[in-house]
N, C-alpha and C positions, 0 to 999 in steps of 0.2 A: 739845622740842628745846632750848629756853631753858634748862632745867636740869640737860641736859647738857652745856653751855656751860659753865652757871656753878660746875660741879661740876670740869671738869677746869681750870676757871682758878682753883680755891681751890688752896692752896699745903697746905692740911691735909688736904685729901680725896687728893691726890699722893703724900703720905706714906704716908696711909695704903696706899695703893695698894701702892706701892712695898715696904712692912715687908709685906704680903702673898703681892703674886708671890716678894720675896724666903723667905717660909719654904714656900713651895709648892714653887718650887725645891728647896728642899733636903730637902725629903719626895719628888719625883718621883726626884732624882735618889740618892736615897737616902745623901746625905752623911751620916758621922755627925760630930754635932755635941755638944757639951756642952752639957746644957738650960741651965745657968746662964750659957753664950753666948747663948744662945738668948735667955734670958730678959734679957739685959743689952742686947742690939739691940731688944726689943720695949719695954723703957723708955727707950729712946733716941728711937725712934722716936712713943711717948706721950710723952714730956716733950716734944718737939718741940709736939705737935700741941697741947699746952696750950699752952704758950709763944707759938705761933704765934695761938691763940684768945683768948687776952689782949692781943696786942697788935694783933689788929684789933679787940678791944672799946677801946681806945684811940684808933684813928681817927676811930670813931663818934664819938666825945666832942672829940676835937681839930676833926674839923669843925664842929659845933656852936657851940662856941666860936670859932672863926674865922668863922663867918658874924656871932656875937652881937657882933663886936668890928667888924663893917664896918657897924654900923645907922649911920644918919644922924643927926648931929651936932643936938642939939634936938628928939629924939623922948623919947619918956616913957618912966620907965625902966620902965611895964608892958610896951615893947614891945621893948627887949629882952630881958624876962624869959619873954614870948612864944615869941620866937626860941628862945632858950638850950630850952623843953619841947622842940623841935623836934627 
């Protein structure tokens, strides 16, 4: 159940969700479409999801660095080079 939590609260797994039902849609309902539409929403919808997975591998690191910058004032800088592996 946790992981389908943490699956519809990802912003990339949505997307992709979404660029899905959206071409199911249009194969049930038999629109016709031009594949190179076609093809220009599903790199909309990948660039997204890279986009979006880069910039939560940036959080990871911006936290890190925020915890490594609140050590305590007179510890050794092994600990917070500790921290910063963290």
């Amino acid at each position: 159940m946790n992981l389908i939590t943490s699956l519809l609260g990802s912003k990339k797994f949505i997307a992709m969700l979404c660029g899905l039902i959206g071409l199911l849609i249009l194969k049930v309902f038999k629109v016709s479409v031009d594949p190179q539409t076609v093809a220009e929403i599903v790199g909309l919808v990948a660039s997204f999801i890279v986009g979006q997975g880069i910039a939560d591998n940036g959080k990871d690191a911006a936290k890190v660095n925020a915890i490594a910058s609140l050590a305590v004032p007179g510890t050794s800088g092994r600990a917070v080079e500790e921290i910063k592996k963290v």
